[in-house]
C-alpha positions as CSV (number, residue, x, y, z in Angstrom):
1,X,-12.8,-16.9,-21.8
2,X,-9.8,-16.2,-22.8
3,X,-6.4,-18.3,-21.8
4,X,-5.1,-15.3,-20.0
5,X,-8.3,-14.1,-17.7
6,X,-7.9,-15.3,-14.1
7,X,-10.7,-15.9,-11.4
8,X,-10.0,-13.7,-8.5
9,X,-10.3,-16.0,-5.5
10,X,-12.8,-15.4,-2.7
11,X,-12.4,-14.5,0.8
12,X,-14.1,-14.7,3.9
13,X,-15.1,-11.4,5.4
14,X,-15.6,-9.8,9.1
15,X,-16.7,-6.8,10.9
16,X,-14.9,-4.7,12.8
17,X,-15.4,-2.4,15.9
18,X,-16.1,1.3,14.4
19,X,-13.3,3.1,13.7
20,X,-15.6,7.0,13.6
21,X,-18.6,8.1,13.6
22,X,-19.8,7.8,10.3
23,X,-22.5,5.5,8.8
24,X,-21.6,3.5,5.5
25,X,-24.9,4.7,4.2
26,X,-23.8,8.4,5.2
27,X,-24.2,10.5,2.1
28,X,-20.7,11.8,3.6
29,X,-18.8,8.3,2.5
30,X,-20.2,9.2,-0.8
31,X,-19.1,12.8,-0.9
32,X,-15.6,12.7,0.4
33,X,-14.2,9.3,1.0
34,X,-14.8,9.1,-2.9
35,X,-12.9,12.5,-3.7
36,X,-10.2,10.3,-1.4
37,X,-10.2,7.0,-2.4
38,X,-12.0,6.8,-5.6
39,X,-15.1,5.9,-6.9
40,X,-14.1,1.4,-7.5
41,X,-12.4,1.7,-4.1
42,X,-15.2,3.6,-1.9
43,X,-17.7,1.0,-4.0
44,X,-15.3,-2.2,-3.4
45,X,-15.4,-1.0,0.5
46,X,-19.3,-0.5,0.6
47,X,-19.5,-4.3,-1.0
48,X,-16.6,-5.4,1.8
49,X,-19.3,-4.2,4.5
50,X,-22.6,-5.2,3.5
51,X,-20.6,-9.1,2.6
52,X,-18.9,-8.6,6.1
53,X,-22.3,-7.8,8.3
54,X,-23.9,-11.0,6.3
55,X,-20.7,-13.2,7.0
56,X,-20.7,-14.0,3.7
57,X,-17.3,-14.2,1.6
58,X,-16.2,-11.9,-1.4
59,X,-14.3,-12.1,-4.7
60,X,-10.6,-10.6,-3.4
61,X,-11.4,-6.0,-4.1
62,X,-9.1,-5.2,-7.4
63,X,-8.4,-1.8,-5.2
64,X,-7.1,-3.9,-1.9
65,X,-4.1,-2.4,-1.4
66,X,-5.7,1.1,-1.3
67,X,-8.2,0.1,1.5
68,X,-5.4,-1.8,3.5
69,X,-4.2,1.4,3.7
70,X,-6.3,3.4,5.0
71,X,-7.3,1.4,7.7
72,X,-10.9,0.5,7.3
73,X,-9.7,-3.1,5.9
74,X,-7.5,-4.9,7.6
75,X,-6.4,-8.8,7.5
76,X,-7.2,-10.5,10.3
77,X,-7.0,-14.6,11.0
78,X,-7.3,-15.2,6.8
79,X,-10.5,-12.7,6.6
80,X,-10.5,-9.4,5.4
81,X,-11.8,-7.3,8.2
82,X,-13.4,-4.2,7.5
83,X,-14.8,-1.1,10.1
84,X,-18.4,-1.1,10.9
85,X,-18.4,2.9,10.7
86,X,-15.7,5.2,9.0
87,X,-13.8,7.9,10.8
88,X,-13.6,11.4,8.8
89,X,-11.1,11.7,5.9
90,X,-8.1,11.8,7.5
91,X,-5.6,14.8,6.5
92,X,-3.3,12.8,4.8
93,X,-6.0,11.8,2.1
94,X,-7.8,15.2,2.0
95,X,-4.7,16.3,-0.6
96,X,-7.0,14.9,-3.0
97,X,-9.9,17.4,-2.3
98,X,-10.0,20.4,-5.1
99,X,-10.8,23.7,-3.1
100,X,-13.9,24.1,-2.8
101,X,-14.4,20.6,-1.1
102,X,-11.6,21.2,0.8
103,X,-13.8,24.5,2.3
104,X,-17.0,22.0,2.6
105,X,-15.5,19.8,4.3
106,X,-13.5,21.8,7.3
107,X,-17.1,23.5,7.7
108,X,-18.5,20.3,7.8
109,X,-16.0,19.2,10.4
110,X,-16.8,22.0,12.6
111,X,-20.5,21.3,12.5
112,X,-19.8,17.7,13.5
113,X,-17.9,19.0,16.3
């Protein structure tokens, strides 16, 4: 290993209450939290949940500050708390969508509606 690699420390993780309507299994947290967030950050959060709904502790996510953010992680009592279910991209991340996904994903809005 070399003299300059550090081992990321681990934390203990909790759920939530729901913060949408969404699934973490969705195939929607796949398709547009990832044009949000990224694809390390969306996978760092789906780690954060199943480690979370197992009680179970986790190396500290490289994309942290990005998921603090957005709300679905929060720090709570020395855990890192994440939501149970996601809300919808909010508009403030959906800058990130090219065109066409930004078209998919008002029609998907209105069919969730």
């Amino acid at each position: 290993m070399r003299p300059t690699a550090r081992v990321r420390p681990t934390i203990p993780t909790r759920l939530l209450e729901p913060a949408g309507p969404i699934h973490p299994s969705d195939p929607y947290v796949r398709r547009y939290w990832v044009a949000a967030l990224g694809p390390s950050a969306v996978t760092e959060l789906l780690r954060l949940v199943t480690a979370a709904s197992r009680g179970a502790e986790v190396r500290l996510p490289r994309c942290l500050p990005a998921l603090l953010r957005t709300g679905l992680v929060k720090v709570v009592d020395g855990c890192l708390g994440v939501v149970s279910m996601f809300p919808p991209v909010p508009e403030e991340l959906r800058w990130r969508f090219p065109p066409a996904l930004k078209a998919e994903h008002r029609r998907w809005l209105a069919s969730a509606n």
